[in-house]
PDB file as gemmi writes it, atoms N, CA and C in Angstrom:
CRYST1    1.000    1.000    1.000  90.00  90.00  90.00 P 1                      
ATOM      1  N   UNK A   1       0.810  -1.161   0.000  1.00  0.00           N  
ATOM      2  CA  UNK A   1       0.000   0.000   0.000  1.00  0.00           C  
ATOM      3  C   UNK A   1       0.873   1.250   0.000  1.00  0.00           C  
ATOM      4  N   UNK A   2       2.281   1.402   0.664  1.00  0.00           N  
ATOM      5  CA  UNK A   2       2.934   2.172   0.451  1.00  0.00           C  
ATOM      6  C   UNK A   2       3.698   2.667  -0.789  1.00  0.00           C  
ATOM      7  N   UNK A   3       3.640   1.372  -1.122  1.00  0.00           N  
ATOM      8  CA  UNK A   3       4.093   1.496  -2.745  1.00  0.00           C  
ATOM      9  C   UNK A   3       2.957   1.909  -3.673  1.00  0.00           C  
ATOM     10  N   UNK A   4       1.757   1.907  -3.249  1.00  0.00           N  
ATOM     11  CA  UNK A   4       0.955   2.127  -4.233  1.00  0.00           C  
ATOM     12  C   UNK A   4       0.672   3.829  -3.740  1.00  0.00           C  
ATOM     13  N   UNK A   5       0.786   4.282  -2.772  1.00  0.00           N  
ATOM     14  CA  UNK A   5       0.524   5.736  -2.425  1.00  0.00           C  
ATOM     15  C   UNK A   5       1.876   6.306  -3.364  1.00  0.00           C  
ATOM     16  N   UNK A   6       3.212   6.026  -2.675  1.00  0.00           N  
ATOM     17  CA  UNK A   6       4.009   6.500  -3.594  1.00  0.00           C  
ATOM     18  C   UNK A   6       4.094   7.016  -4.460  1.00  0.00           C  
ATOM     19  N   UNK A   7       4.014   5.861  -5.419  1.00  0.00           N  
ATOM     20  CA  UNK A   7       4.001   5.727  -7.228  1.00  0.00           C  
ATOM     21  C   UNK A   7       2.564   7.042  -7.839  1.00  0.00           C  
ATOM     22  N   UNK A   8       1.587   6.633  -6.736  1.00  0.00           N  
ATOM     23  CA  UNK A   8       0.312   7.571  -7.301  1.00  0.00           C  
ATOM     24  C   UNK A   8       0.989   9.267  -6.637  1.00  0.00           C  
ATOM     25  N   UNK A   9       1.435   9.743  -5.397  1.00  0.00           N  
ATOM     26  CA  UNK A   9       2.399  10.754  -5.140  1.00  0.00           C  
ATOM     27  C   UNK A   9       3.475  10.836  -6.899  1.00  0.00           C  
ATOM     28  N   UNK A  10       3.902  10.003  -7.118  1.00  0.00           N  
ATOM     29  CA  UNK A  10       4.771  10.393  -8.065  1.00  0.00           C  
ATOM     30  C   UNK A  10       4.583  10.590  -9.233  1.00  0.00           C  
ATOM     31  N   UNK A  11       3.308  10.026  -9.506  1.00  0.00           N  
ATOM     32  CA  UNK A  11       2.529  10.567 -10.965  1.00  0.00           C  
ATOM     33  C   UNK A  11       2.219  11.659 -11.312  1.00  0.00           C  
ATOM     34  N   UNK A  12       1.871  12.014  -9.844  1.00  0.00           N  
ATOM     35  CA  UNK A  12       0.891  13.297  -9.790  1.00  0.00           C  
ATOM     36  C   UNK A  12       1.588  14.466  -9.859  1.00  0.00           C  
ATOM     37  N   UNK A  13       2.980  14.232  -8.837  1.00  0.00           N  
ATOM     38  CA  UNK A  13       4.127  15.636  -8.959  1.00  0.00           C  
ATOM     39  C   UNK A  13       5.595  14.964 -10.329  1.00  0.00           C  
ATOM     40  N   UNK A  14       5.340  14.134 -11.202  1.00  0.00           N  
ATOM     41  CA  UNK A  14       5.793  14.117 -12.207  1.00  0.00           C  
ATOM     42  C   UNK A  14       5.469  15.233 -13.182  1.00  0.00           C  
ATOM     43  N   UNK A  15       4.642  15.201 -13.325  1.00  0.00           N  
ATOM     44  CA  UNK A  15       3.841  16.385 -14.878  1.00  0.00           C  
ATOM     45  C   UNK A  15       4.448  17.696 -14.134  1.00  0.00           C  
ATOM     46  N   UNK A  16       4.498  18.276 -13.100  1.00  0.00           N  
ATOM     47  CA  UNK A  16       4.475  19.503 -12.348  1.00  0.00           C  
ATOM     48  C   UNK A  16       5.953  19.772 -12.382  1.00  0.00           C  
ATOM     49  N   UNK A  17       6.674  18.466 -12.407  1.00  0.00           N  
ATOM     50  CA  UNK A  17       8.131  19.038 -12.397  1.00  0.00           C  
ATOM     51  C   UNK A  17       8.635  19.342 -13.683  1.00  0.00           C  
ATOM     52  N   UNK A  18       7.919  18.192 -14.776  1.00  0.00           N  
ATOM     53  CA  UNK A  18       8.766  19.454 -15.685  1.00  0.00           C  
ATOM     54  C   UNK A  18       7.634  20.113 -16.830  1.00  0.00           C  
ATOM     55  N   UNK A  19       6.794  20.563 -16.349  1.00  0.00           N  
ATOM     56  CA  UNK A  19       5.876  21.763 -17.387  1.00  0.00           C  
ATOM     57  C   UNK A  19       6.467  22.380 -17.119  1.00  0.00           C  
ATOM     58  N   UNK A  20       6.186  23.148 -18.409  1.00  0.00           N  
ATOM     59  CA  UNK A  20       7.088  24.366 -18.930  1.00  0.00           C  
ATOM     60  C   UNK A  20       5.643  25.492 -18.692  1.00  0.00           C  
ATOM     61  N   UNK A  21       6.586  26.906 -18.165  1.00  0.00           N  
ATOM     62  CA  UNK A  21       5.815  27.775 -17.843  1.00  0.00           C  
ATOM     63  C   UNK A  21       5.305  28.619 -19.192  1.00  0.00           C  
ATOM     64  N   UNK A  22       4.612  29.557 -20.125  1.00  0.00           N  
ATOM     65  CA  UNK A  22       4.916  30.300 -20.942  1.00  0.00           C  
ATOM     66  C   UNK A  22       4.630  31.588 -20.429  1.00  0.00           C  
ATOM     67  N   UNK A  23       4.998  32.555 -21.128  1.00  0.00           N  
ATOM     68  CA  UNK A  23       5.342  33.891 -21.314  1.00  0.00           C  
ATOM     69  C   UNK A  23       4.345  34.643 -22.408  1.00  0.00           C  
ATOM     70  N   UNK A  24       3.330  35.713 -22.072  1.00  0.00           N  
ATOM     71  CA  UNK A  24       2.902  35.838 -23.361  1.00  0.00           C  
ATOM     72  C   UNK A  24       3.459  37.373 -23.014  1.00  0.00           C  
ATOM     73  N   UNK A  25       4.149  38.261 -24.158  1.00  0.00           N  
ATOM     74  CA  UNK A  25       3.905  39.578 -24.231  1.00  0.00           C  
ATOM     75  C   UNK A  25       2.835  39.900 -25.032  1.00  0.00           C  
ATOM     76  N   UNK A  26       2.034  40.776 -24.774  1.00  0.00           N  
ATOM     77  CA  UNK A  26       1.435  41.734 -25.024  1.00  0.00           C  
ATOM     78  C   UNK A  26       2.067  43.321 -25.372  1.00  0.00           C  
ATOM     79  N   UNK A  27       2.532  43.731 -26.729  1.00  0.00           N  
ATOM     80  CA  UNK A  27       3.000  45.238 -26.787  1.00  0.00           C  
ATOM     81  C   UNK A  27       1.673  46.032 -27.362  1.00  0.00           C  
ATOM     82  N   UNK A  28       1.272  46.927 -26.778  1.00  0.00           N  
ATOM     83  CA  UNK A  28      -0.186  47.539 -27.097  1.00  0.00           C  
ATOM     84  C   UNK A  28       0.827  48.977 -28.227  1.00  0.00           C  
ATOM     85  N   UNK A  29       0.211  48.911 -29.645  1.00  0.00           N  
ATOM     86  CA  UNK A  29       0.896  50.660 -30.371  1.00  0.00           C  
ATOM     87  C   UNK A  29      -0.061  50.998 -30.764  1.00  0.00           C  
ATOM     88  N   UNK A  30      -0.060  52.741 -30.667  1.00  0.00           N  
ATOM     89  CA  UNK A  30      -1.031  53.557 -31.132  1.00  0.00           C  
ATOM     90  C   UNK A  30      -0.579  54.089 -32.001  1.00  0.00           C  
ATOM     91  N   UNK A  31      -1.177  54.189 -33.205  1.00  0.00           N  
ATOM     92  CA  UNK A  31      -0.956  55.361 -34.327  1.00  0.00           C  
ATOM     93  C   UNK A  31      -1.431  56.977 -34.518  1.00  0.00           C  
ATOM     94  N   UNK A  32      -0.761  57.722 -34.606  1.00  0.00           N  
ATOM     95  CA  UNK A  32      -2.030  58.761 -34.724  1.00  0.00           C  
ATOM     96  C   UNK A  32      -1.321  59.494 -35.792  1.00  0.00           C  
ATOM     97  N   UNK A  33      -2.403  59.879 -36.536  1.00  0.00           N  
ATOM     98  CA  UNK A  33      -2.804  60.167 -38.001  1.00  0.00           C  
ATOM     99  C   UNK A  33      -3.070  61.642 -38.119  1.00  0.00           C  
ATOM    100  N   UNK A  34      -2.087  62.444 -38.709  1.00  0.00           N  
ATOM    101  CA  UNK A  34      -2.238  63.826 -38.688  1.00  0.00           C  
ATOM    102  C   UNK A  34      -2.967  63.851 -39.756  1.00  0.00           C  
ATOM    103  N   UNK A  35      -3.637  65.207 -39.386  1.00  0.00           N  
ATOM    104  CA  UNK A  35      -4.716  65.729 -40.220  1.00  0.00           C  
ATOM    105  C   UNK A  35      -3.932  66.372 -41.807  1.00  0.00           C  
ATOM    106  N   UNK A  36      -4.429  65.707 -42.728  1.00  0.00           N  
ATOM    107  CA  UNK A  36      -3.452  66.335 -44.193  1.00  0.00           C  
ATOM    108  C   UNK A  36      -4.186  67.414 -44.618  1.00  0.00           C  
ATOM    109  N   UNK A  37      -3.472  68.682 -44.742  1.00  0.00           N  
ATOM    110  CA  UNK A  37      -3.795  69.409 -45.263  1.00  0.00           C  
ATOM    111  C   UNK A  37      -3.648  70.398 -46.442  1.00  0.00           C  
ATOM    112  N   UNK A  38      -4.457  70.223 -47.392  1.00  0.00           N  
ATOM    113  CA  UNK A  38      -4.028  70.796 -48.761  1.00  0.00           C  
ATOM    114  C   UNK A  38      -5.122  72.004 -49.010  1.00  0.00           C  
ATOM    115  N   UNK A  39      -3.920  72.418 -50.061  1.00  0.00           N  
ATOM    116  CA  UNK A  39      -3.887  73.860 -50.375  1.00  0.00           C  
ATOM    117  C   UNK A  39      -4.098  74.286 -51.865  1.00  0.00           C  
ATOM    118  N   UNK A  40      -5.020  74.466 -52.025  1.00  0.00           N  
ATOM    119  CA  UNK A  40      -5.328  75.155 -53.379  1.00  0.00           C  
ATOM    120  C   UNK A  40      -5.162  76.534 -53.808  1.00  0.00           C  
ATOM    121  N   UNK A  41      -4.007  76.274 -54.915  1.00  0.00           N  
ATOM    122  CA  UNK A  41      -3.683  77.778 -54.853  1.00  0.00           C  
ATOM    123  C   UNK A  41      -3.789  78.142 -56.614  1.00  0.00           C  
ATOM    124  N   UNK A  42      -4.476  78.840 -57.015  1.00  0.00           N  
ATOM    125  CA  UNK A  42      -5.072  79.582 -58.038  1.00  0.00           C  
ATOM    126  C   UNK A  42      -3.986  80.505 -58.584  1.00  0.00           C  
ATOM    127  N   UNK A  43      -3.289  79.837 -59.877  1.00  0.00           N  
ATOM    128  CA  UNK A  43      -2.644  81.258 -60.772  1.00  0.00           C  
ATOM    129  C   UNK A  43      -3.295  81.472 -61.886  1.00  0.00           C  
ATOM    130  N   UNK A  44      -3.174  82.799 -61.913  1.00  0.00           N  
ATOM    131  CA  UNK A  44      -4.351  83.295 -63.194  1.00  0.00           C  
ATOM    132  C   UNK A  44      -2.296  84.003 -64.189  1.00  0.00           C  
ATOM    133  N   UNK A  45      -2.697  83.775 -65.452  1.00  0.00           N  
ATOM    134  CA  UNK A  45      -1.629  84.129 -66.031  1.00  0.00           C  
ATOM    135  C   UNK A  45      -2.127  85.190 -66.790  1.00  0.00           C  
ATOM    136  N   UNK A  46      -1.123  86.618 -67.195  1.00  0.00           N  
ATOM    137  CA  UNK A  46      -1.573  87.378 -67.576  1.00  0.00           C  
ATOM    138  C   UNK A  46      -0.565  88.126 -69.073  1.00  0.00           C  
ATOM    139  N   UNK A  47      -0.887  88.750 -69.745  1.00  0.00           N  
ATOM    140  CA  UNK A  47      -0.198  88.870 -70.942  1.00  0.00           C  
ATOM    141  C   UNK A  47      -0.312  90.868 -70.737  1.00  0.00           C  
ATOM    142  N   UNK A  48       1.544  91.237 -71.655  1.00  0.00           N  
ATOM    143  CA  UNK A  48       1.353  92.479 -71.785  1.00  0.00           C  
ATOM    144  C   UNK A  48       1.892  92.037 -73.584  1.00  0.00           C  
ATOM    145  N   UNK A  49       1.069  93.198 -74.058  1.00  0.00           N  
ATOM    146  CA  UNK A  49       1.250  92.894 -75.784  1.00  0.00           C  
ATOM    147  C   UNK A  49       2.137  94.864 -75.886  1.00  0.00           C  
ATOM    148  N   UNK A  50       2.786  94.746 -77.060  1.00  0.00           N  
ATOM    149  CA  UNK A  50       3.302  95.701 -77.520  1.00  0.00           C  
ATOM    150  C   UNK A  50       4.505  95.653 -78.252  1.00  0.00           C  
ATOM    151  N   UNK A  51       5.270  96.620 -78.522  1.00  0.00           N  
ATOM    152  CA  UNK A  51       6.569  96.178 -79.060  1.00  0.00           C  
ATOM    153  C   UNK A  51       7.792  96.474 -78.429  1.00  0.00           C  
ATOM    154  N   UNK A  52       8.604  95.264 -78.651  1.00  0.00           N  
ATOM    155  CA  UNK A  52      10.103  95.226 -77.783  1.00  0.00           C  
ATOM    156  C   UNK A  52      10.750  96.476 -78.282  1.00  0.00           C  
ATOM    157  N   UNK A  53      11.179  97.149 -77.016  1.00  0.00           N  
ATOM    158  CA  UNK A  53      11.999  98.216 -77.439  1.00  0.00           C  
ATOM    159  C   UNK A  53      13.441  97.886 -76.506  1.00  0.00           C  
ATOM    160  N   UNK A  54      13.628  96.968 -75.852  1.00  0.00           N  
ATOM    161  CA  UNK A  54      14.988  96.652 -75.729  1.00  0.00           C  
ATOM    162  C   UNK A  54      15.190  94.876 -75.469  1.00  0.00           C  
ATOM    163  N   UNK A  55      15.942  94.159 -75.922  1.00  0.00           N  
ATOM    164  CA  UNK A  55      15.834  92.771 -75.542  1.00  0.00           C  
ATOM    165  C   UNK A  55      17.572  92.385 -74.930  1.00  0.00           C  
ATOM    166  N   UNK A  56      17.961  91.428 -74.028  1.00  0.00           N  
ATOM    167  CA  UNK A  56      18.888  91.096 -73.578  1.00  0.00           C  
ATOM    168  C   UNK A  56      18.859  89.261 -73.565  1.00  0.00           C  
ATOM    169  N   UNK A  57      18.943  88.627 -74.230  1.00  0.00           N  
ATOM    170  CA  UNK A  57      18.914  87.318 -74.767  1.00  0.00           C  
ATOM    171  C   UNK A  57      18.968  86.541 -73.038  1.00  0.00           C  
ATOM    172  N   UNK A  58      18.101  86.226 -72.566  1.00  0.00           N  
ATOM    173  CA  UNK A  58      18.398  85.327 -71.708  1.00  0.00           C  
ATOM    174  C   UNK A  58      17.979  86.057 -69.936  1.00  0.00           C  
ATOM    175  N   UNK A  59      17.947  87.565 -70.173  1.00  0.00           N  
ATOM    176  CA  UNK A  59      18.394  88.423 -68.759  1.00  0.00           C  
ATOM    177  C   UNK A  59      16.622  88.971 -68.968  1.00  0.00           C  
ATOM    178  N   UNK A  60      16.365  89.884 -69.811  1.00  0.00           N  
ATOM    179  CA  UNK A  60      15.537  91.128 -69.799  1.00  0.00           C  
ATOM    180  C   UNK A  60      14.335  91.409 -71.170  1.00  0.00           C  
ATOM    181  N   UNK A  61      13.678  91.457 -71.235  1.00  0.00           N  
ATOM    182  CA  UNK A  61      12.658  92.345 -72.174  1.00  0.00           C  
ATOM    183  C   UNK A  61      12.171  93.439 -71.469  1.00  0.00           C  
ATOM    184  N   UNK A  62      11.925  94.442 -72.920  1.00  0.00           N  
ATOM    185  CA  UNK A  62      11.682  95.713 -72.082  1.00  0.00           C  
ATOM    186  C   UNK A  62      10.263  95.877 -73.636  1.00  0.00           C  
ATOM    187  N   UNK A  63       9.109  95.892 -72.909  1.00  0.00           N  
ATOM    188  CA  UNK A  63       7.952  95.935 -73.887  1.00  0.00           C  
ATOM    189  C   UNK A  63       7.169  97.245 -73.904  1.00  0.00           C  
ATOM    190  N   UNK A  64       7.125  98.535 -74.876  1.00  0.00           N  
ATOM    191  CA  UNK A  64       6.247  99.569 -74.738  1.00  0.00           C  
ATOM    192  C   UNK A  64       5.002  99.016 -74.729  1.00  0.00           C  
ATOM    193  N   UNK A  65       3.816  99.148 -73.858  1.00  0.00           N  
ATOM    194  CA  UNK A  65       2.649  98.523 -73.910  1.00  0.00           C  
ATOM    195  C   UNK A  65       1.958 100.065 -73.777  1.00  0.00           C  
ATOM    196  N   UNK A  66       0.155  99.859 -73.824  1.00  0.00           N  
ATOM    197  CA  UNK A  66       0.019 100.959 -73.512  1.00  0.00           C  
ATOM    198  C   UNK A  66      -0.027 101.933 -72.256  1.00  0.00           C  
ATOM    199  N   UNK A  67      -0.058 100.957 -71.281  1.00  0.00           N  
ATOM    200  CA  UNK A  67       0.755 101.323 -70.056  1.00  0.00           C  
ATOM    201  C   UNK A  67       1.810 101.920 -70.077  1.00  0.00           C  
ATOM    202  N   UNK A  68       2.836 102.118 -70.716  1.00  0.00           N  
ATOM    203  CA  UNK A  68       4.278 102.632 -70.783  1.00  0.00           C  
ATOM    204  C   UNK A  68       5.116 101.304 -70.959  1.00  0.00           C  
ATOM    205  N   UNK A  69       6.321 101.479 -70.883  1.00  0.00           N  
ATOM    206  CA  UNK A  69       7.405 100.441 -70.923  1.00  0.00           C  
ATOM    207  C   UNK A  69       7.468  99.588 -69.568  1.00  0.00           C  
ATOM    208  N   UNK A  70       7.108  98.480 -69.919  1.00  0.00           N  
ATOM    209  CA  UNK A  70       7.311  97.082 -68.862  1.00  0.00           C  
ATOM    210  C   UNK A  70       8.185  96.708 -69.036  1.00  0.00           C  
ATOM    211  N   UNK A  71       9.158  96.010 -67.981  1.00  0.00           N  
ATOM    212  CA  UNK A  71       9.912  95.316 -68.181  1.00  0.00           C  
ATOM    213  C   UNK A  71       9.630  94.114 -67.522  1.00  0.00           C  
ATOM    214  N   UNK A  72      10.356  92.922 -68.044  1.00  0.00           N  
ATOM    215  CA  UNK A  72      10.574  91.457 -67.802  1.00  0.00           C  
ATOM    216  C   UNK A  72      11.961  90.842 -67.464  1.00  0.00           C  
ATOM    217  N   UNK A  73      11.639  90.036 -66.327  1.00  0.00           N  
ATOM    218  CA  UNK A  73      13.088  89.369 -66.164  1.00  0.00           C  
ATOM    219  C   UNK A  73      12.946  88.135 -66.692  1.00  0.00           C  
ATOM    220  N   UNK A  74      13.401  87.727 -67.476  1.00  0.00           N  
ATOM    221  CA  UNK A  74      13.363  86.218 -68.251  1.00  0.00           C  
ATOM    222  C   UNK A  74      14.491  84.993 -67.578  1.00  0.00           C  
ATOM    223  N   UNK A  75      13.598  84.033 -67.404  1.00  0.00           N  
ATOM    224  CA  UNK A  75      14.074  82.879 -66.576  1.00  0.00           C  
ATOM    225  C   UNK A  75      14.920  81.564 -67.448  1.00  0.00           C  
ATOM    226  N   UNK A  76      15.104  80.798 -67.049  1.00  0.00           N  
ATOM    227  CA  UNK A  76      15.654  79.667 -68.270  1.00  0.00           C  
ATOM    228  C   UNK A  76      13.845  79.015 -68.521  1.00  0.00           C  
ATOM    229  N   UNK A  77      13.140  78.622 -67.567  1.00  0.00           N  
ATOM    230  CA  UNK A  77      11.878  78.507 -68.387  1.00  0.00           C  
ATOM    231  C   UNK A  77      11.195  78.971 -69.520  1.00  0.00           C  
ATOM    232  N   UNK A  78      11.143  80.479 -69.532  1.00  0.00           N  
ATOM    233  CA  UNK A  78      10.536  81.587 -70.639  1.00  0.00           C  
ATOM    234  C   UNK A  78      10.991  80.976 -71.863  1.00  0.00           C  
ATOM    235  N   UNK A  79       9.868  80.739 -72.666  1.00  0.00           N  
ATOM    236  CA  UNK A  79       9.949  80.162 -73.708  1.00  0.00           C  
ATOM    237  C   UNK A  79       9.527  81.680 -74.549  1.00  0.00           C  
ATOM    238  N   UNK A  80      10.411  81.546 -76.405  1.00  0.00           N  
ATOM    239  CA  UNK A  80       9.831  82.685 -76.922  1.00  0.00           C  
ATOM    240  C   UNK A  80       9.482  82.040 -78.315  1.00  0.00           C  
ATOM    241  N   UNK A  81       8.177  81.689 -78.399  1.00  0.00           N  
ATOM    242  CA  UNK A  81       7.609  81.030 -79.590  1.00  0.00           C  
ATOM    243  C   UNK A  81       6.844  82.332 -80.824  1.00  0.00           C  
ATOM    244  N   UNK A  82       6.636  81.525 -81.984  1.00  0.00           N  
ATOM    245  CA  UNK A  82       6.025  82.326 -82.669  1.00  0.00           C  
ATOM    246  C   UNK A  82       3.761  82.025 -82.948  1.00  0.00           C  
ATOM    247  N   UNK A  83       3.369  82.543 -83.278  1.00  0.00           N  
ATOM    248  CA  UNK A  83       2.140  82.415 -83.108  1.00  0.00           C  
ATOM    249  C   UNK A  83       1.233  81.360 -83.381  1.00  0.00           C  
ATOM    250  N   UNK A  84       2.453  80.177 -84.163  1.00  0.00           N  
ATOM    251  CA  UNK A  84       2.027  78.653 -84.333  1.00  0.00           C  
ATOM    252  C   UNK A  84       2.605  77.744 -83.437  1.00  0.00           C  
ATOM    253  N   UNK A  85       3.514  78.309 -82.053  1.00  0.00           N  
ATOM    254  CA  UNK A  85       4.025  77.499 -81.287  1.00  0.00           C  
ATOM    255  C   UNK A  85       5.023  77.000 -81.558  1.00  0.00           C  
ATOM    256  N   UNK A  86       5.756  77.316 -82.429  1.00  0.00           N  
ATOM    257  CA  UNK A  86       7.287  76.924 -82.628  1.00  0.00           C  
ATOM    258  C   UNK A  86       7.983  77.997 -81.880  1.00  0.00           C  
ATOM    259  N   UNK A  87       9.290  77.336 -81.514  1.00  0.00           N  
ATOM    260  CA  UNK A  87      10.384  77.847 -80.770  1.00  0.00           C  
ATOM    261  C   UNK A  87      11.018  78.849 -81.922  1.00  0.00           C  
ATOM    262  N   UNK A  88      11.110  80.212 -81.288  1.00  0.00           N  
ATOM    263  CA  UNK A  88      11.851  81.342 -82.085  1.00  0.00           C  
ATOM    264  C   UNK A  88      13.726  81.042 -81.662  1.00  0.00           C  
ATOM    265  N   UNK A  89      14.172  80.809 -82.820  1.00  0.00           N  
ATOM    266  CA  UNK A  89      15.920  81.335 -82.210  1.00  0.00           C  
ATOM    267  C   UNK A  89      16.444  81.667 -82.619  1.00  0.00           C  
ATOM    268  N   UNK A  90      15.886  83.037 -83.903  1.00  0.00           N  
ATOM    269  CA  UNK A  90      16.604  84.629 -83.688  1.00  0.00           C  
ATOM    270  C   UNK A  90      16.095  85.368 -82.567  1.00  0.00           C  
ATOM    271  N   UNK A  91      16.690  86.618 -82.197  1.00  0.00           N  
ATOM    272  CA  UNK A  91      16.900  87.007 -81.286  1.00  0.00           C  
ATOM    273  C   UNK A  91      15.600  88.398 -81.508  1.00  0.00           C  
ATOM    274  N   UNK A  92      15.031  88.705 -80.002  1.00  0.00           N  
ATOM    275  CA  UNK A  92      13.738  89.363 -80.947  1.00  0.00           C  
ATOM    276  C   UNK A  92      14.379  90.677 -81.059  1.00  0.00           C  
ATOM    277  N   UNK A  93      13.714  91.607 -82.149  1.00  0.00           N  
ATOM    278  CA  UNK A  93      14.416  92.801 -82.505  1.00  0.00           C  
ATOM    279  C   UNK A  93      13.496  94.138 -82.337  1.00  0.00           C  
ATOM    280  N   UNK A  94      13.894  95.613 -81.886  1.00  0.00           N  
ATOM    281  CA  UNK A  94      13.343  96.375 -81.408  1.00  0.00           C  
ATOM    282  C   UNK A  94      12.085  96.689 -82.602  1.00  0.00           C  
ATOM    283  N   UNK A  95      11.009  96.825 -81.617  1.00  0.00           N  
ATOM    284  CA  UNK A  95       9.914  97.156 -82.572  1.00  0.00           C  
ATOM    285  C   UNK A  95       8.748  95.937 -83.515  1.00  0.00           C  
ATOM    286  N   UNK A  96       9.293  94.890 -82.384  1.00  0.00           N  
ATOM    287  CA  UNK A  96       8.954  93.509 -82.795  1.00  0.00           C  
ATOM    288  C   UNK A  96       7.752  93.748 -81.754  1.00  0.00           C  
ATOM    289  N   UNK A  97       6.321  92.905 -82.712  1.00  0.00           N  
ATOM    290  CA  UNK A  97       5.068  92.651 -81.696  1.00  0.00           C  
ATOM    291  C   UNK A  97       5.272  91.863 -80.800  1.00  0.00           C  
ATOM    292  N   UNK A  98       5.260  91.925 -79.532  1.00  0.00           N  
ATOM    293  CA  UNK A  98       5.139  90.156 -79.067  1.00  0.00           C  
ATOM    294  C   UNK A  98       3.913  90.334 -77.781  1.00  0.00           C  
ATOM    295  N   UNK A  99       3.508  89.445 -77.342  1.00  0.00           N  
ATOM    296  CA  UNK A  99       2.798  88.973 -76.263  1.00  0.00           C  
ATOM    297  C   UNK A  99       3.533  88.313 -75.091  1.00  0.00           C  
ATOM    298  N   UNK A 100       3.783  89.116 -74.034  1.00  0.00           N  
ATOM    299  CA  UNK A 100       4.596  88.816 -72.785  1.00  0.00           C  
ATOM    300  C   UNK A 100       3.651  88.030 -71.217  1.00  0.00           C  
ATOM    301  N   UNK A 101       2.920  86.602 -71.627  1.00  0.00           N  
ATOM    302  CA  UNK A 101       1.993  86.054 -70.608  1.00  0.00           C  
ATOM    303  C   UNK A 101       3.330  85.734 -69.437  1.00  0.00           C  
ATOM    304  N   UNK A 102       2.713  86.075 -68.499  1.00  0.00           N  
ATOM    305  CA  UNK A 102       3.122  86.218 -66.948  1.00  0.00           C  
ATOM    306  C   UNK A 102       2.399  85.480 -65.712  1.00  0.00           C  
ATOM    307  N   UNK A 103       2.995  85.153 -64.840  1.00  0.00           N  
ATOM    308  CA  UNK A 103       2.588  84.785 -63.720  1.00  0.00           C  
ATOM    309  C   UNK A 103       2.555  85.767 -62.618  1.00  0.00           C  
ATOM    310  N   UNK A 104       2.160  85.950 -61.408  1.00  0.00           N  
ATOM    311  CA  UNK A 104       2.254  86.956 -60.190  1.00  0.00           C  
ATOM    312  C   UNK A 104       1.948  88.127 -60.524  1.00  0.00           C  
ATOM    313  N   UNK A 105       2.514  88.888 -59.101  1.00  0.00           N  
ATOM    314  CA  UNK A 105       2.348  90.277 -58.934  1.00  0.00           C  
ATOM    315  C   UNK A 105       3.235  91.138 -59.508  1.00  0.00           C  
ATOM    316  N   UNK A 106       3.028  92.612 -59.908  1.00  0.00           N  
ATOM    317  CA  UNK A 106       4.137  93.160 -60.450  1.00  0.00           C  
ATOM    318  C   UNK A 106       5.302  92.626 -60.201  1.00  0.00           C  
ATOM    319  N   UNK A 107       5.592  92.847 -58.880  1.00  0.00           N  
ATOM    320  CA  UNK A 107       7.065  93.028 -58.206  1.00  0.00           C  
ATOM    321  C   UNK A 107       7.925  91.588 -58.599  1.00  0.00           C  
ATOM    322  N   UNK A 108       6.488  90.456 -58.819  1.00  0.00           N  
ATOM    323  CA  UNK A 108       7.546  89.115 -58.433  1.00  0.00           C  
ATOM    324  C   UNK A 108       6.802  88.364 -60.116  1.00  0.00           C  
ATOM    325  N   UNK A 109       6.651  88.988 -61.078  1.00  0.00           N  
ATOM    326  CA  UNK A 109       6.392  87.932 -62.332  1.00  0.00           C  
ATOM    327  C   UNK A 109       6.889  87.218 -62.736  1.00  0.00           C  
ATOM    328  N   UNK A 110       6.955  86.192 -62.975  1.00  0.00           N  
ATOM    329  CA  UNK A 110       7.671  85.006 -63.598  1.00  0.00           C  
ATOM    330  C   UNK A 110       7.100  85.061 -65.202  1.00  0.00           C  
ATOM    331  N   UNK A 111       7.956  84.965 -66.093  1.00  0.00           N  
ATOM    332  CA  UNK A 111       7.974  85.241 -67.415  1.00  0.00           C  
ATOM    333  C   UNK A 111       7.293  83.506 -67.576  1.00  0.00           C  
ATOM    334  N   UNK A 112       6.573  83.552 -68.420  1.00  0.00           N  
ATOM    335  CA  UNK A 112       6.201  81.660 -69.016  1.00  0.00           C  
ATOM    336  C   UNK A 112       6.627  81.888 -70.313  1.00  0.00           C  
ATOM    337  N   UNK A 113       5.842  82.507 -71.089  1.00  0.00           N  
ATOM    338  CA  UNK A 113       6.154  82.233 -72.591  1.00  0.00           C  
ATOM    339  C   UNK A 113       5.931  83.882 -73.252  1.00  0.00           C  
ATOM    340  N   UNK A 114       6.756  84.428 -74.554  1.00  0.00           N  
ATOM    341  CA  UNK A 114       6.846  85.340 -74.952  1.00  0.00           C  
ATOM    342  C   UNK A 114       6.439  84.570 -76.715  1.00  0.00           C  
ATOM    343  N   UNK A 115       5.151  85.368 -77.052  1.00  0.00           N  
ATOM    344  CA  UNK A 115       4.613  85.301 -78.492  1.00  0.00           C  
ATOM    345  C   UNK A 115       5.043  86.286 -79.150  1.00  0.00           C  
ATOM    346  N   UNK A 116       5.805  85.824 -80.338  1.00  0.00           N  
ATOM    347  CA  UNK A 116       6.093  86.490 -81.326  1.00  0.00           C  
ATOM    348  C   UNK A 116       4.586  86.945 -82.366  1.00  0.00           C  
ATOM    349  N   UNK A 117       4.526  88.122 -82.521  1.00  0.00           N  
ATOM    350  CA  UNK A 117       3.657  88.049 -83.543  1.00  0.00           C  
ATOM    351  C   UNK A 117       3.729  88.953 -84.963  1.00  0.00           C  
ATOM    352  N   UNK A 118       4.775  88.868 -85.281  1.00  0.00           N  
ATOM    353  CA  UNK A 118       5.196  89.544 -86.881  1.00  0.00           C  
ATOM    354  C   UNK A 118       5.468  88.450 -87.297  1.00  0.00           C  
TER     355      UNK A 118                                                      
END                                                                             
């Protein structure tokens, strides 16, 4: 009978000695999601027509309009086409028509494209 208590003692704390314990982590992450915000911003482009009365290949146009004489600072963008959209590359000459479309405010225009129209 002692042997039979035993053996049943030893069954019972067999399994207990060697289970294995586990481990669970749990890592809890929050995201947070900034608000995107976009911006619509409206350029209206604007044109001065008249004739070049001074040109500097690359730097300057200077256009009598009927406003008086405007000037332009020309960018490497500024394209100077003729009235079918081809690229002009003579150089424009005083007293030449052209159409000077612009971007911005006086102070800060960005030249886009200069129309030849003779």
């Amino acid at each position: 009978m002692k042997r039979t208590i035993i053996g049943l003692i030893c069954a019972l704390v067999t399994p207990l000695a060697f289970a294995q314990t586990s481990t669970t982590t749990t890592e809890e992450t929050t995201t947070t999601n900034k608000p995107t915000t976009t911006t619509d911003t409206t350029t209206t482009t604007t044109y001065t027509a008249g004739a070049v009365t001074t040109y500097e290949p690359g730097k300057t146009v200077v256009v009598k309009s009927d406003e008086g004489p405007v000037s332009f600072a020309l960018g490497t963008a500024a394209r100077i086409v003729n009235g079918a959209g081809k690229v002009v590359t003579a150089p424009l000459r005083a007293g030449q028509k052209v159409r000077v479309y612009y971007t911005g405010p006086t102070e800060h225009r960005t030249v886009e494209r200069v129309i030849v129209e003779d």
